[in-house]
mmCIF file as gemmi writes it, N, C-alpha and C atoms, coordinates in Angstrom:
data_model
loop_
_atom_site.group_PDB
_atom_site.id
_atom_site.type_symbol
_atom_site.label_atom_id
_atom_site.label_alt_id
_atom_site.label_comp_id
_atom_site.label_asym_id
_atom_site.label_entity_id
_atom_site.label_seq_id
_atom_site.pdbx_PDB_ins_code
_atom_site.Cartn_x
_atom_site.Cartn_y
_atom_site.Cartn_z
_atom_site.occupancy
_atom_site.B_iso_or_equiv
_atom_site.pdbx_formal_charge
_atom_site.auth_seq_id
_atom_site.auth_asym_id
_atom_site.pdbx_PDB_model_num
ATOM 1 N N . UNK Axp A 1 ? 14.664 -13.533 -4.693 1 0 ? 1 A 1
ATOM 2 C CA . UNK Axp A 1 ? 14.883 -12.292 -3.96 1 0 ? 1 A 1
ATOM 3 C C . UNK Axp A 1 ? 16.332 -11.863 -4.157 1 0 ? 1 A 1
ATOM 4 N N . UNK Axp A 2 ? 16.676 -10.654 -4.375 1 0 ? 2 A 1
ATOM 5 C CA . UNK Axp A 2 ? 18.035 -10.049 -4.408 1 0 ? 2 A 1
ATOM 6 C C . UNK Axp A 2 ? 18.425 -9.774 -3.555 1 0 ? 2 A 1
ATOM 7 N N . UNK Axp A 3 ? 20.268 -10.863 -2.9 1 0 ? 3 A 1
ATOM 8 C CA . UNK Axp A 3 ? 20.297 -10.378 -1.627 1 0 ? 3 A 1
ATOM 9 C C . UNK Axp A 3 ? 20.726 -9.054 -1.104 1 0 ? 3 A 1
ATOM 10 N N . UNK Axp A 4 ? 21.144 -8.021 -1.579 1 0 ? 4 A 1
ATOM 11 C CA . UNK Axp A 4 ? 21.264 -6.514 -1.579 1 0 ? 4 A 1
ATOM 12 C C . UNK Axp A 4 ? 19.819 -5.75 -0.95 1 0 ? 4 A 1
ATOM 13 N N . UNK Axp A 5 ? 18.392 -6.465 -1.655 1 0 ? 5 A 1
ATOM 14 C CA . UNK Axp A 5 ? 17.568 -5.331 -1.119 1 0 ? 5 A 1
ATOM 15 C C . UNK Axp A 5 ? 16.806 -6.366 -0.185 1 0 ? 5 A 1
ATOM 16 N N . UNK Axp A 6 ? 16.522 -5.705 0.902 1 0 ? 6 A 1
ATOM 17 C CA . UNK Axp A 6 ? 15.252 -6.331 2.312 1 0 ? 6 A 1
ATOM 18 C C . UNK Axp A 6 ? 13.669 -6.632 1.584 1 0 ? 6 A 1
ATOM 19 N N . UNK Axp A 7 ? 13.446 -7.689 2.033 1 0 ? 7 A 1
ATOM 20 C CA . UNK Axp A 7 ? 12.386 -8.424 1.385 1 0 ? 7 A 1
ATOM 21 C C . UNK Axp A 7 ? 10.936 -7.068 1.273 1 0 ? 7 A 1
ATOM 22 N N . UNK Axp A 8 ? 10.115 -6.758 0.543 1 0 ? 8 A 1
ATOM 23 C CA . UNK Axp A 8 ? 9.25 -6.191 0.603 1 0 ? 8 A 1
ATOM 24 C C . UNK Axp A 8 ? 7.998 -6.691 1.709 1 0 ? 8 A 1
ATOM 25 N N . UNK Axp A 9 ? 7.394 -5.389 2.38 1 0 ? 9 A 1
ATOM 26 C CA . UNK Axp A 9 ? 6.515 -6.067 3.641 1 0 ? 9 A 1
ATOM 27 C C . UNK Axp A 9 ? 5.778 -6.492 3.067 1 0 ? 9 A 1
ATOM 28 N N . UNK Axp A 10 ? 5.014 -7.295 2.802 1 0 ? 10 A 1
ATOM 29 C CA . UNK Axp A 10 ? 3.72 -8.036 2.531 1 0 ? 10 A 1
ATOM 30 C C . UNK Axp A 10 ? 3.265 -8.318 3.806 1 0 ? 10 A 1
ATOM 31 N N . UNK Axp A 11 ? 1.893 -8.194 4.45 1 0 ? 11 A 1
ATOM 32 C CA . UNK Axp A 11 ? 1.049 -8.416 5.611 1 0 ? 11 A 1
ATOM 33 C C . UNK Axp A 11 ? 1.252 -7.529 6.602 1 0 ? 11 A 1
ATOM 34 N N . UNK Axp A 12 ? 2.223 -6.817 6.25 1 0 ? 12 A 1
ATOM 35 C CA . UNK Axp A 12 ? 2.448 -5.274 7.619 1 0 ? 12 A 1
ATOM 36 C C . UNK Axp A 12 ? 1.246 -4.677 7.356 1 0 ? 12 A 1
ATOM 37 N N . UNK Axp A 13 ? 0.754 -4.429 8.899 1 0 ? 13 A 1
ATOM 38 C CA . UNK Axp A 13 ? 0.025 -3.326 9.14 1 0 ? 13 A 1
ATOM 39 C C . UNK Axp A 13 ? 0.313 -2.002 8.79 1 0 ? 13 A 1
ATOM 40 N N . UNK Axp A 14 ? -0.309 -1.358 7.846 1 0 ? 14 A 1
ATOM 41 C CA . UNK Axp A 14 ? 0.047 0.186 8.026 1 0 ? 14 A 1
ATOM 42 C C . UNK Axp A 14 ? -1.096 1.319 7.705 1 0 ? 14 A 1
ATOM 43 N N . UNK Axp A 15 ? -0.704 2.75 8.196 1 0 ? 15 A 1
ATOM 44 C CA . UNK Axp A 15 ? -1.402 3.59 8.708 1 0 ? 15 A 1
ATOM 45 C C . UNK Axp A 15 ? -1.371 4.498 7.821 1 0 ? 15 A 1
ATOM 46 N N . UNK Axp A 16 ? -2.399 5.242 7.267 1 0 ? 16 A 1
ATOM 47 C CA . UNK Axp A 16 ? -2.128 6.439 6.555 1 0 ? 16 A 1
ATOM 48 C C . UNK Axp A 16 ? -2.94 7.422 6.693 1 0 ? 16 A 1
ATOM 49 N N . UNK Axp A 17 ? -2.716 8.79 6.625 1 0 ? 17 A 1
ATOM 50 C CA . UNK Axp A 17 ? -3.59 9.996 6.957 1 0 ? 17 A 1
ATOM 51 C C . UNK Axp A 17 ? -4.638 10.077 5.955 1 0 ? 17 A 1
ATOM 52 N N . UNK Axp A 18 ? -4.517 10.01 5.036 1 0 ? 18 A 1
ATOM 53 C CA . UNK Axp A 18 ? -6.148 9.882 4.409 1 0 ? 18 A 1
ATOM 54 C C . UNK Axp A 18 ? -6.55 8.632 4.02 1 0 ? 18 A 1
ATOM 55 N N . UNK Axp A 19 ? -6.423 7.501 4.394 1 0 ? 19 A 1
ATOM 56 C CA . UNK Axp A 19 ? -7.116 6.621 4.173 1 0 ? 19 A 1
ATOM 57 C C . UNK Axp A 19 ? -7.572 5.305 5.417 1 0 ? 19 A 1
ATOM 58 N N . UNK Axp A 20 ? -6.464 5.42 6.361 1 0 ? 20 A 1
ATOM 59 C CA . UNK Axp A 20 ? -6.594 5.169 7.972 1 0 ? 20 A 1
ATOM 60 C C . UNK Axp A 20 ? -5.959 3.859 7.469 1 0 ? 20 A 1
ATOM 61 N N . UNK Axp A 21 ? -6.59 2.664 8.367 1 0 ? 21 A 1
ATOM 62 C CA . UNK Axp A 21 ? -5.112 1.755 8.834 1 0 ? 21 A 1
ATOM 63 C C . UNK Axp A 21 ? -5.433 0.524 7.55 1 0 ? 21 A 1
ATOM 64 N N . UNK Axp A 22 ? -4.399 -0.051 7.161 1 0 ? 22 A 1
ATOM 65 C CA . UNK Axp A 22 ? -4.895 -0.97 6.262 1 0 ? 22 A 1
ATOM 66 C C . UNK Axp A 22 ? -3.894 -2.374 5.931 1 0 ? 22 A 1
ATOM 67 N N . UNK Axp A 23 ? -3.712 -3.278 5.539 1 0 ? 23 A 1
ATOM 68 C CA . UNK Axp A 23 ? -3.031 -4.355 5.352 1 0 ? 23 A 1
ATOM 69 C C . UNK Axp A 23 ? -2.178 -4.468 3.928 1 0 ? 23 A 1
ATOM 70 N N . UNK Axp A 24 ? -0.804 -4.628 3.724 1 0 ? 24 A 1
ATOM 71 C CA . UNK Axp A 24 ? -0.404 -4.763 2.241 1 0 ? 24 A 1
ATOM 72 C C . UNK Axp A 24 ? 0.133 -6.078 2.098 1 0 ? 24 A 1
ATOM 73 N N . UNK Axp A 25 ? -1.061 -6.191 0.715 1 0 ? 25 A 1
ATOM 74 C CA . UNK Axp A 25 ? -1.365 -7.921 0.32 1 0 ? 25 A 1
ATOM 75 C C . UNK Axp A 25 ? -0.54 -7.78 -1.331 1 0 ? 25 A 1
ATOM 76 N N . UNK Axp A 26 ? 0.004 -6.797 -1.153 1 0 ? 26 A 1
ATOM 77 C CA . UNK Axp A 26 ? 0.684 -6.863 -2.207 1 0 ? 26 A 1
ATOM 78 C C . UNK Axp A 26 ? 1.761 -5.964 -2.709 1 0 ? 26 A 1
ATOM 79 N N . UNK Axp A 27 ? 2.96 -5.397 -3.018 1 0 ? 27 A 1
ATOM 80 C CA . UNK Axp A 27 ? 3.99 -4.759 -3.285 1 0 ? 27 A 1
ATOM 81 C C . UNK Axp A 27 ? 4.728 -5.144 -4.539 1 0 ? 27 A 1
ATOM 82 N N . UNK Axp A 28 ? 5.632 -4.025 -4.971 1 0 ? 28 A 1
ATOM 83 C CA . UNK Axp A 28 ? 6.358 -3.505 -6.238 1 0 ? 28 A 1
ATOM 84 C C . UNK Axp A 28 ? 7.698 -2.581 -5.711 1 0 ? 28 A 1
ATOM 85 N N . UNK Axp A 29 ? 8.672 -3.316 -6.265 1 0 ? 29 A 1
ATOM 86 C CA . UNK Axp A 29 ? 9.898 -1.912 -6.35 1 0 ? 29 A 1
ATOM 87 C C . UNK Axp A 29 ? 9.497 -0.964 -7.195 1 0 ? 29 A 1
ATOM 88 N N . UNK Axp A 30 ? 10.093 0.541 -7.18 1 0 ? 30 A 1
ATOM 89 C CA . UNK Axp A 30 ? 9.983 0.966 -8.299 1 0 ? 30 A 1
ATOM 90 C C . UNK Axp A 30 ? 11.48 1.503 -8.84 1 0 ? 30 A 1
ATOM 91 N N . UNK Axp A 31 ? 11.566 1.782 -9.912 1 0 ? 31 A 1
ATOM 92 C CA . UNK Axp A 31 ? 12.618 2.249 -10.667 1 0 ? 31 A 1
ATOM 93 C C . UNK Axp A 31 ? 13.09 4.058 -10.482 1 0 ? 31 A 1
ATOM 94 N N . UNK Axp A 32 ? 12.447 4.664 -9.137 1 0 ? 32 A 1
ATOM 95 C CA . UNK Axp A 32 ? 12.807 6.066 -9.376 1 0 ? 32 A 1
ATOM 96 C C . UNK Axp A 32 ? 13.819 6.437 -8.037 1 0 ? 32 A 1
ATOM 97 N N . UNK Axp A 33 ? 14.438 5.46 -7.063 1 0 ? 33 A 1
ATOM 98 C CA . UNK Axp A 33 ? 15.451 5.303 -6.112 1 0 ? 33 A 1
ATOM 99 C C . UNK Axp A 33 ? 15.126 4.198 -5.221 1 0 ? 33 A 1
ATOM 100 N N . UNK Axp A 34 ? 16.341 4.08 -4.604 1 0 ? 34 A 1
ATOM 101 C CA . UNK Axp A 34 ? 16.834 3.39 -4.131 1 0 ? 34 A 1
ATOM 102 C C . UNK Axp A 34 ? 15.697 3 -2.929 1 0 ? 34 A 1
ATOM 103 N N . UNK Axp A 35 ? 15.12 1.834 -3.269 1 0 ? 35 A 1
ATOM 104 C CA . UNK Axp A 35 ? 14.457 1.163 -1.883 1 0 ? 35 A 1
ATOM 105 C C . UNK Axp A 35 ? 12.9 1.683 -2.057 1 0 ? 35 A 1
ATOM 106 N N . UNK Axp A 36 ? 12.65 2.393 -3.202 1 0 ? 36 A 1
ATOM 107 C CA . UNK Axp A 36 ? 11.525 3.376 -3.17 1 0 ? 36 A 1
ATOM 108 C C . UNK Axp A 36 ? 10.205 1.798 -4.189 1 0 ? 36 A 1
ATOM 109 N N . UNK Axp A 37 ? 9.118 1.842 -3.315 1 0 ? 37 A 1
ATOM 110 C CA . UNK Axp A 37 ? 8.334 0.407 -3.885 1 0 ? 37 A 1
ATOM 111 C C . UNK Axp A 37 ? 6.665 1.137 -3.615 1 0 ? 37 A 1
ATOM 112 N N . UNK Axp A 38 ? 5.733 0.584 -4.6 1 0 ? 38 A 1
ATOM 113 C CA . UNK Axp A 38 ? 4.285 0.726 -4.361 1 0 ? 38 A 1
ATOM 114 C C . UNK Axp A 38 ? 3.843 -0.264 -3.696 1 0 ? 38 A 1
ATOM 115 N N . UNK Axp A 39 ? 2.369 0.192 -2.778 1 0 ? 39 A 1
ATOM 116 C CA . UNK Axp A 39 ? 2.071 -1.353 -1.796 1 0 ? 39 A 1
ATOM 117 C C . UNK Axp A 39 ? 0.658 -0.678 -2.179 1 0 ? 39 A 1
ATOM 118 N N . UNK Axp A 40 ? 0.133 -2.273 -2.472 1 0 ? 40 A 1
ATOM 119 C CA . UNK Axp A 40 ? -1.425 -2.353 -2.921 1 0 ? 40 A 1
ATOM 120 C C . UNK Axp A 40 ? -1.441 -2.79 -1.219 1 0 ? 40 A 1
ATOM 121 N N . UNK Axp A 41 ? -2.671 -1.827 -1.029 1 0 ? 41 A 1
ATOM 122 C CA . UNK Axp A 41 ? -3.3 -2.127 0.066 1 0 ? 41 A 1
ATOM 123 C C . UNK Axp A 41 ? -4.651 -2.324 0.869 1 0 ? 41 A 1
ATOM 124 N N . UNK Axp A 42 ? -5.222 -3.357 1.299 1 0 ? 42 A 1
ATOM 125 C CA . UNK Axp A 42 ? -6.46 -3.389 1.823 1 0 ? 42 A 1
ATOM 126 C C . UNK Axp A 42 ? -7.007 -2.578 2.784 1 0 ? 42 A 1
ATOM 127 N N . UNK Axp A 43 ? -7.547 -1.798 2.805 1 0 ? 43 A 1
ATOM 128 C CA . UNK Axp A 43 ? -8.205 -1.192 3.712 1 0 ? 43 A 1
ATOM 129 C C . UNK Axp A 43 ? -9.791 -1.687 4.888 1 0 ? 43 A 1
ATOM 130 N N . UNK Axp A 44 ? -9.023 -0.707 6.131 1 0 ? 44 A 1
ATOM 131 C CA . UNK Axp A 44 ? -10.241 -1.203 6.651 1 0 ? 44 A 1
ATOM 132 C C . UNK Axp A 44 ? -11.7 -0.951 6.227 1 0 ? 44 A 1
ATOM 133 N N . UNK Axp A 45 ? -11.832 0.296 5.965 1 0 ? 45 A 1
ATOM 134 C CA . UNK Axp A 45 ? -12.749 1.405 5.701 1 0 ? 45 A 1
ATOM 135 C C . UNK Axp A 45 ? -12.847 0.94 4.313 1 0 ? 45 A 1
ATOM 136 N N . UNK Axp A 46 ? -13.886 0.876 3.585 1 0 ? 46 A 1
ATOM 137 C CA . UNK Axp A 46 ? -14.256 1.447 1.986 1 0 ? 46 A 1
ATOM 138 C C . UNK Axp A 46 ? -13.521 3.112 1.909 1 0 ? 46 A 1
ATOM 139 N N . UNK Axp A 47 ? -13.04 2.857 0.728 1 0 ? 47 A 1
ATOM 140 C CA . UNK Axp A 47 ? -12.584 4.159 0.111 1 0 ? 47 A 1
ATOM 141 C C . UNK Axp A 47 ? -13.454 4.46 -1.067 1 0 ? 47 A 1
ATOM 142 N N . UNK Axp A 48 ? -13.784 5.924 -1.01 1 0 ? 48 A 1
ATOM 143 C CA . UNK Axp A 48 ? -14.358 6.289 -2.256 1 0 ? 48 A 1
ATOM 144 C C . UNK Axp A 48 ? -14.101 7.255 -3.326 1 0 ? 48 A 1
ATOM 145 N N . UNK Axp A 49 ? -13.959 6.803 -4.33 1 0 ? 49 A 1
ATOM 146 C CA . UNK Axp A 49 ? -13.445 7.411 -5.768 1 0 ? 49 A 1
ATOM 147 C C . UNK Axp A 49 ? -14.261 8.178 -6.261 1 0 ? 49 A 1
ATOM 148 N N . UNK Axp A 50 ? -14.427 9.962 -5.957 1 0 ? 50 A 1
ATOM 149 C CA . UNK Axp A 50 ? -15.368 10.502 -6.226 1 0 ? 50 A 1
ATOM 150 C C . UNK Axp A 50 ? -14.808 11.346 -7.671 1 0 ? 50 A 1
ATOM 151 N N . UNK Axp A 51 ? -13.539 10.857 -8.388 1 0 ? 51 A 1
ATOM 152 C CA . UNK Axp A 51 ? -13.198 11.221 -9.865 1 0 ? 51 A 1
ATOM 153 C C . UNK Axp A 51 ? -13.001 10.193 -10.723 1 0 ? 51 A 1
ATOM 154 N N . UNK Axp A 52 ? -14.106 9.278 -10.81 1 0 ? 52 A 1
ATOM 155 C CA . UNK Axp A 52 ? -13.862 8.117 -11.786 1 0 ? 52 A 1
ATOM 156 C C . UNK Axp A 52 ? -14.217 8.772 -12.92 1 0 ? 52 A 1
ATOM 157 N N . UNK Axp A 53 ? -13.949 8.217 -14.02 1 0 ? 53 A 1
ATOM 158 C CA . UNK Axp A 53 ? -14.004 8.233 -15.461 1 0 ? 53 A 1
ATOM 159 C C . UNK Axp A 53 ? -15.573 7.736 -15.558 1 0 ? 53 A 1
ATOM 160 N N . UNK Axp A 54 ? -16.037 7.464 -15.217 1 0 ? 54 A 1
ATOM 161 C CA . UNK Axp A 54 ? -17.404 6.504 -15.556 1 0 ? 54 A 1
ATOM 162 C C . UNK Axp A 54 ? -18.29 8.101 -14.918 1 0 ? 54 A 1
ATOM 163 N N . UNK Axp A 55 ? -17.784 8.862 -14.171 1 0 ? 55 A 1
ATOM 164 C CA . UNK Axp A 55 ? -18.508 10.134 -13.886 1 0 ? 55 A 1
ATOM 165 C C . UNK Axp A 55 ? -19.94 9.912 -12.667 1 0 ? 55 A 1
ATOM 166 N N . UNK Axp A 56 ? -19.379 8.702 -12.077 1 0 ? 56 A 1
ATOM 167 C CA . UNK Axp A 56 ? -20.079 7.86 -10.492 1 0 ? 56 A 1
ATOM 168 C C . UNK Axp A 56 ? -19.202 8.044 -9.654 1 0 ? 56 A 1
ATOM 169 N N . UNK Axp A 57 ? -19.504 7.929 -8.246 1 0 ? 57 A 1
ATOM 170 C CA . UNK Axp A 57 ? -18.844 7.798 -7.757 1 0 ? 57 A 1
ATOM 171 C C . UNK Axp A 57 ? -18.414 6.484 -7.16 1 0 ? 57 A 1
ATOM 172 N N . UNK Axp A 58 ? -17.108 5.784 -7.591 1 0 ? 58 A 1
ATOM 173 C CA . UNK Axp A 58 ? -16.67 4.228 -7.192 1 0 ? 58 A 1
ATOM 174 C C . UNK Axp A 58 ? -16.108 3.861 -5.644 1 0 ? 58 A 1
ATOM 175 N N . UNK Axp A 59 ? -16.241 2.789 -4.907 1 0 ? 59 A 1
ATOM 176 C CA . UNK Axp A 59 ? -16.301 2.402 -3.858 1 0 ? 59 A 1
ATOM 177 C C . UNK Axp A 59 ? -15.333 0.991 -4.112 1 0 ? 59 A 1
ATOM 178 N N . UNK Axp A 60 ? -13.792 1.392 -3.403 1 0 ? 60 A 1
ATOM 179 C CA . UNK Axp A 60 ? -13.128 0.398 -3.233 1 0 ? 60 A 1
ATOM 180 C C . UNK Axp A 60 ? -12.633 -0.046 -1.798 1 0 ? 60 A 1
ATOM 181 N N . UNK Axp A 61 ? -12.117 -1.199 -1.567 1 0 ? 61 A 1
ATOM 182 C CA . UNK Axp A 61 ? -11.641 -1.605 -0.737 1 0 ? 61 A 1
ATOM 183 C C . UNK Axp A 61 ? -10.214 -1.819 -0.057 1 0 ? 61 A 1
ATOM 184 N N . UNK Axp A 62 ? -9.554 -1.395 -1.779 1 0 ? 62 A 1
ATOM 185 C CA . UNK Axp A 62 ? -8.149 -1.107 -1.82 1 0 ? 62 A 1
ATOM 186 C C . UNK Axp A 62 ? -7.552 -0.586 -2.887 1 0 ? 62 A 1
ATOM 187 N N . UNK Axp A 63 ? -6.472 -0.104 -2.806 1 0 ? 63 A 1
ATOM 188 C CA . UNK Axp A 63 ? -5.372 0.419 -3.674 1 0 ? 63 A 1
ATOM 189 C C . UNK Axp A 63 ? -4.16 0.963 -3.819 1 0 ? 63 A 1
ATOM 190 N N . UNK Axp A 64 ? -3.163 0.92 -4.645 1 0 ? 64 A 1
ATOM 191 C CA . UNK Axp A 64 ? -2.033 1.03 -4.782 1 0 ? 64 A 1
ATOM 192 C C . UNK Axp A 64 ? -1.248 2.358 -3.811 1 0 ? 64 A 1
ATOM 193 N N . UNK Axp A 65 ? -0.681 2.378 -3.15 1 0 ? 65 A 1
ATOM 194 C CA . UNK Axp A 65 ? -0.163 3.896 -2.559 1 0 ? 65 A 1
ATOM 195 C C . UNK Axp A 65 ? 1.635 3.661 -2.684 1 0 ? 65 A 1
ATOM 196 N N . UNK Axp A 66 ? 2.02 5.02 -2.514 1 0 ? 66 A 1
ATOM 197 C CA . UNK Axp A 66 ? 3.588 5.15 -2.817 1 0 ? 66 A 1
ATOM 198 C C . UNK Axp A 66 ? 3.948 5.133 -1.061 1 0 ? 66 A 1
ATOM 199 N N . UNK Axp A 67 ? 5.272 4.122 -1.404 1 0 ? 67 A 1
ATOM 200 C CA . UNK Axp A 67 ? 5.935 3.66 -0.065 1 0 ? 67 A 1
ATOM 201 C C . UNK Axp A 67 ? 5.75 4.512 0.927 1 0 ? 67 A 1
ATOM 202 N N . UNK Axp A 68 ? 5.969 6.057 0.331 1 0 ? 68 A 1
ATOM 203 C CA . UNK Axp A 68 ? 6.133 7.265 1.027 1 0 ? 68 A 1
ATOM 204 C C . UNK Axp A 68 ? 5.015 7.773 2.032 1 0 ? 68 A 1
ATOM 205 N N . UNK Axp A 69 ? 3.722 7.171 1.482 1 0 ? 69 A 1
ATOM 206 C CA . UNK Axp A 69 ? 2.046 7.625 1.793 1 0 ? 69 A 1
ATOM 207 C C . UNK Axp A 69 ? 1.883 7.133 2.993 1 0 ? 69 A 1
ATOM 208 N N . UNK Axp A 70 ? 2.75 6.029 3.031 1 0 ? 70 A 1
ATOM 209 C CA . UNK Axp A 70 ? 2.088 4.98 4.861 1 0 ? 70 A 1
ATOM 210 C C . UNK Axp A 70 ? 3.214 4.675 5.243 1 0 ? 70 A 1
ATOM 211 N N . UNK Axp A 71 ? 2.658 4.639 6.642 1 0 ? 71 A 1
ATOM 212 C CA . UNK Axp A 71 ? 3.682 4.258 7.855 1 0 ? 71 A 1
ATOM 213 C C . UNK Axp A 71 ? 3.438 2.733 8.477 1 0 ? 71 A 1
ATOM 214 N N . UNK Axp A 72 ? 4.363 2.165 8.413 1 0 ? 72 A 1
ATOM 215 C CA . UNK Axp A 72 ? 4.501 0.458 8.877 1 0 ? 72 A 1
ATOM 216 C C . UNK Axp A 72 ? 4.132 0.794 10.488 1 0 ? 72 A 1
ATOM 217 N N . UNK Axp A 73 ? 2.901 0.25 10.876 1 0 ? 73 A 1
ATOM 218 C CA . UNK Axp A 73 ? 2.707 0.445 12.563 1 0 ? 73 A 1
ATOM 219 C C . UNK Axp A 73 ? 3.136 -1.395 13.106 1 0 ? 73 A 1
ATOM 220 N N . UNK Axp A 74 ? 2.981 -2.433 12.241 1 0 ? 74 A 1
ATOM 221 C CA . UNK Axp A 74 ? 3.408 -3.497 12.909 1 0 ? 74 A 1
ATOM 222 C C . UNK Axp A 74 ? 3.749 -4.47 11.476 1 0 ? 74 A 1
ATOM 223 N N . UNK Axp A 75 ? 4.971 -4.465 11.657 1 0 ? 75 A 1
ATOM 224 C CA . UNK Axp A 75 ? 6.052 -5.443 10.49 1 0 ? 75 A 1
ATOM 225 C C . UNK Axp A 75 ? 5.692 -6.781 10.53 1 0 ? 75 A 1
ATOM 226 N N . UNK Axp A 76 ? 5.037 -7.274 9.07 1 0 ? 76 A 1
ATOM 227 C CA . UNK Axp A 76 ? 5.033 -8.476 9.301 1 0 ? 76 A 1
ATOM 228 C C . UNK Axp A 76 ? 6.493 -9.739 9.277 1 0 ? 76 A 1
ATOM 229 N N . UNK Axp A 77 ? 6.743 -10.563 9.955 1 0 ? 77 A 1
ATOM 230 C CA . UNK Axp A 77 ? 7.649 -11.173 10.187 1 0 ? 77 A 1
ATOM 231 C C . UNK Axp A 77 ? 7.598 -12.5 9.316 1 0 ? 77 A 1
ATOM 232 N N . UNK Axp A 78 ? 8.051 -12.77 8.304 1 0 ? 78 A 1
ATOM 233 C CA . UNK Axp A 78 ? 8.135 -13.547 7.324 1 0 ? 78 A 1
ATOM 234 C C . UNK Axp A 78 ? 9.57 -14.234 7.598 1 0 ? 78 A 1
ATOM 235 N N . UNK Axp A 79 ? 9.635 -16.484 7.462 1 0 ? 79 A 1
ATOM 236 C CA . UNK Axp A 79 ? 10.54 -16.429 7.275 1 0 ? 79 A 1
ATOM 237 C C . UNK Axp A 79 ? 11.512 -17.354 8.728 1 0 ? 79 A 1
């Protein structure tokens, strides 16, 4: 871990307007500013992918969103 940046949340609860509340089991910095990271996230709800390439409509359980998309409702405490 680099001690300059705060550990990425892994296991925070968080909330988002189109996809509702969900768990992140997984995270990424990214390279376009400062502190700015993607969080793969589990959802409660099935989400559904009604523009797949396969031209079906796909049914997931999770996926990648930008830091920006969700709100941390309870920080997991790692540590």
């Amino acid at each position: 871990m680099h001690p300059d940046r705060p550990p990425l949340p892994i296991g925070s609860i968080v909330r988002c307007d189109y996809y509702g509340r969900g768990i992140i089991i997984d995270a990424e910095r990214r390279g376009i500013g400062a502190g700015r990271a993607m969080f793969h996230v589990r959802w409660d709800k099935s989400i559904e992918w009604k523009e797949s390439p396969n031209y079906k409509a796909e049914i997931y359980q999770s996926c990648w969103v930008d830091d920006i998309d969700v709100e941390i409702v309870s920080e997991a405490k790692c540590g």
